[in-house]
Residue, then its C-alpha position, 0 to 999 in steps of 0.5 A: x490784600x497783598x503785593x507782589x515786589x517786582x525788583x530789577x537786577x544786574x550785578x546787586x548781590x552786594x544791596x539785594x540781600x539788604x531789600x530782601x530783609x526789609x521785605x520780610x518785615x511785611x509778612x502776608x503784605x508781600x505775597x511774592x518777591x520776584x527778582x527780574x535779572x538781566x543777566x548778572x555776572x555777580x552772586x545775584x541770583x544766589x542771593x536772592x533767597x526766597x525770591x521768585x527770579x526771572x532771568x532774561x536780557x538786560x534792560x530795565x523796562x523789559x526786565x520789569x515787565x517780565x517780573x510784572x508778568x509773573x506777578x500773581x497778585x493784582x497790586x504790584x510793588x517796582x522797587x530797585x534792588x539799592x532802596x532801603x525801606x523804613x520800619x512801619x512801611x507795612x502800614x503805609x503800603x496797606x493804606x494805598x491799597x484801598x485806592x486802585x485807581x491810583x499809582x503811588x510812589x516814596x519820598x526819596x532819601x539818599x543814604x548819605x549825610x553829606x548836605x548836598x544829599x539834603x538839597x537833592x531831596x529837596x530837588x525831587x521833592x519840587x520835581x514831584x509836586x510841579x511835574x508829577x515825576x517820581x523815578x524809579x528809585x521811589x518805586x511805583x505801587x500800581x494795580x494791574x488793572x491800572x497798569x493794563x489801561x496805561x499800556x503796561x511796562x514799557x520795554x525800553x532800557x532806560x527812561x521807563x519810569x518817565x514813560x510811566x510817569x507822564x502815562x499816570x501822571x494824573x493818577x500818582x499820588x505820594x506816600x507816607x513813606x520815603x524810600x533810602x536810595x543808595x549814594x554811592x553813584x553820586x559820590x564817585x561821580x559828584x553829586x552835582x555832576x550827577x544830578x545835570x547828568x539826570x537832567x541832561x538825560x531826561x531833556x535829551x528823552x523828552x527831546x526825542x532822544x532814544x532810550x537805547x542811545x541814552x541807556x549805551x551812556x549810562x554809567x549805573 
């Protein structure tokens, strides 16, 4: 069995290159890298050699769901274009395939050794094992089929890896695998400044907040 990456892009040409690389230590694991653009204005799309690219307007949902669709294997793999993947994660992905009838996401790391790095793991950890509520920067290995019965991609420009969650959320099952994630954000914008700002925006979804109102907030 094989997967197909589905990575969402704007503006990644300085972290896309580093993804693609890990990628290729899966061999025939990966049977196609699909980079879904929204748009970029950077060398995105030049440096995504040896990837399928299917461009189209900005938003994350959509964007995935573009990429999903062009996916010609049934097994999908969402990844972010800034996660780093650990050596051996080929064995770890193989292990999941057996098991369609469930959706599997990465413990998350920051790639920063500042401690509070450390607790903020630790934060999403607890959020994963009381919520079930992996995000996207963990990714999300899902059959199609799975996928298909759950309503498939949501095309909102952000939250959509909540959607997800709480449609699957009694199919999600971890990893043996963590997924670096890059810090630079929380650096520049503190990270507990960051961290309420997530949950600042996850209560404002869960209260009825619009996703398109959100995401006109975000700062990436």
């Amino acid at each position: 069995m094989s997967v197909s990456v589905v990575i969402p892009t704007l503006n990644e040409a300085e972290h896309l290159p580093a993804l693609l690389c890990d990628l290729r230590a899966g061999g025939d694991l990966v049977a196609a890298v699909i980079v879904a653009d929204g748009g970029s204005t950077d060398a995105t799309v030049e440096s995504a050699a040896g990837a399928m690219v299917v461009a189209g307007p900005p938003g994350r949902g959509g964007q995935l769901r573009r990429g999903a669709a062009a996916a010609p294997t049934p097994w999908v793999w969402l990844l972010h274009a800034d996660s780093r993947l650990p050596e051996g994660w080929p064995a770890a992905v193989r292990a999941c395939l057996e098991h369609p009838e469930r959706a599997w996401y990465a413990r998350l790391r920051f790639a920063s050794a500042d401690p509070r790095a450390r607790l903020l793991e630790a934060g999403v950890a607890l959020r994963c094992a009381l919520l079930r509520l992996p995000y996207g920067d963990q990714g999300l290995l899902i059959h199609r089929a799975l996928l298909d019965a759950i309503g498939g991609i949501p095309e909102v420009p952000l939250m959509e890896d909540v959607v997800l969650a709480r449609r699957l959320r009694r199919h999600l099952r971890p990893m043996r695998l963590a997924i670096t994630t890059d810090a630079s954000a929380y650096v520049r914008d503190g990270w507990l400044r960051r961290a309420f700002g997530n949950l600042w925006r996850l209560g404002c979804f869960w209260g009825g907040a619009s996703a398109t109102a959100l995401a006109a907030r975000y700062k990436r």
